[in-house]
C-alpha positions, 0 to 999 in steps of 0.5 A: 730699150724697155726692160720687161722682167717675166715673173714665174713659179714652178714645181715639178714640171721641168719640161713645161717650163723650160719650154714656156720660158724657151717659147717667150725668149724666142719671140721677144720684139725688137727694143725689148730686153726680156729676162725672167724671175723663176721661183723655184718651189723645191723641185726634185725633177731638176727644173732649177738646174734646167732653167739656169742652163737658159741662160744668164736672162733667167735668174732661179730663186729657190724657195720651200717647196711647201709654198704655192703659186701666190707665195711663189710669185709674190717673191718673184716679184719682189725680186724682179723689182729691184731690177727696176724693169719698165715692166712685168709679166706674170706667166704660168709654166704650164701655158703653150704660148702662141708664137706671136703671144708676147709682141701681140700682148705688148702692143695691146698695153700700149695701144690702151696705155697711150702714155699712161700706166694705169694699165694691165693687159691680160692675154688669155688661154684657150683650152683644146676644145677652143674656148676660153679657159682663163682671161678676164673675169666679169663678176654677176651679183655677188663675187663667188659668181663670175664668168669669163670675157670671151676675147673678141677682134677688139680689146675688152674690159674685166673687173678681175682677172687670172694671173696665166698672162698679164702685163702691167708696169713696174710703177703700177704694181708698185702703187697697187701693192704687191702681189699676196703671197698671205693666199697661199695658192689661190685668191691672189691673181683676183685679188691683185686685178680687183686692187687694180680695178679699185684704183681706176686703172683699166684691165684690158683683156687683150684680143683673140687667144694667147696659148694653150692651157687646159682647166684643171679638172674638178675631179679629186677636189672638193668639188667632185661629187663622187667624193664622200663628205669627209673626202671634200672637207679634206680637200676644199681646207687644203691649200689647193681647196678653198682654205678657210682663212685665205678664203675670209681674207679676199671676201672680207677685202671685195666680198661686201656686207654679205661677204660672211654669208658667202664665206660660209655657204660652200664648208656649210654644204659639206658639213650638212653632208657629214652630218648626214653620215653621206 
């Protein structure tokens, strides 16, 4: 029997992932032994409390709650690690999962595998309107431009990826290296699937769609034009923005020579803005 331990992180959204742990015990396949790492980032709105009620299956992990998504996950999976599981499973609690999502996922990865792990297989998520919303990533001529693999009837391959979905084995992730929780929030799910990528292994982007789950907004963010300048510089240095320093780091690691230039060019637009007194 594989063991696959499902990595997750939460914060304030008790319902969400109660049910998206809820949805992925319920369909766990035969010879499966499913259990999960939930990084709990100091809710206040009883999601610890709710998840342990799931059972011993689930083991909740509290951590700060001045820490995000990569900070989170990294801790999760330096956790489910010591369980020495066959597999890992990166999920997001805000997901509506499919039915069938967790057996269709693992049948992909070992389709691709075929005996062996340098594999990671993403499921992706479509949004209410139908179309793809996260997944794989196809990168153009330079890694700030990207577009996302539309999942077909066959399995696909992407250079990068986002962490809504994704399955690879233990050993695997062990020899890529961990997941960067030195992100903070962003950065750290292309970074990882772009590590992957550099070592040979093949990511999959796994047919047809795997749940639900809406794009965040740009509004209130530093991508908001109706936002002032000052109000853009605000958000695109915080955590959820484009931090300055986590940015540097992923670009100085897959950016190229041009990687300052690139870095550069977004806090540039701002900065001319404020100048301009706009």
């Amino acid at each position: 029997m594989r063991h696959v331990v499902v990595l997750i992180a939460s914060h304030n959204r008790r319902n969400l992932t109660v049910r998206a742990l809820q949805q992925l015990e319920g369909q766990t396949p035969v010879g499966i032994r499913l259990s999960a790492v939930l990084v709990d980032c100091g809710s206040t709105d009883g999601t610890a409390a709710a998840c342990e009620d799931l059972g011993d299956w689930v083991q909740v992990v509290r951590a700060p709650s001045n820490y995000f998504w990569a900070e989170a996950m990294s801790m999760a999976e330096r956790v489910a690690q010591e369980k020495s599981p066959d597999l890992l499973l990166w999920a997001n609690d805000d997901v509506a999962f499919d039915p069938d999502a967790l057996p269709r996922l693992l049948q992909c990865y070992d389709d691709a595998a075929s005996g062996n792990d340098d594999v990671v297989a993403i499921g992706s998520m479509r949004d209410l309107a139908g179309g793809v919303s996260y997944g794989g990533i196809l990168f153009r001529k330079r890694i700030s431009r990207w577009e996302h693999v539309i999942p077909g009837s066959t399995a696909s391959h992407a250079q990068a990826a986002n962490g809504n979905f994704l399955l690879c084995s233990s050993a695997f992730a062990d020899r890529v290296g961990g997941i960067d929780g030195a992100f903070g929030h962003s950065f750290a799910d292309f970074d990882w699937t772009i590590r992957a990528s550099k070592t040979g292994a093949v990511v999959i982007v796994a047919p047809g769609y795997y749940g639900v789950c809406n794009r965040n907004s740009l509004r209130g963010t530093y991508r908001d034009p109706g936002l002032s300048a000052k109000e853009q510089w605000k958000h695109i240095c915080s955590k959820k923005g484009l931090p300055l320093v986590p940015n540097a780091r992923f670009l100085f690691r897959h950016g190229g020579p041009a990687w300052p230039v690139i870095w550069a060019k977004p806090y540039a637009k701002i900065l001319l803005r404020l100048a301009s007194g706009k």
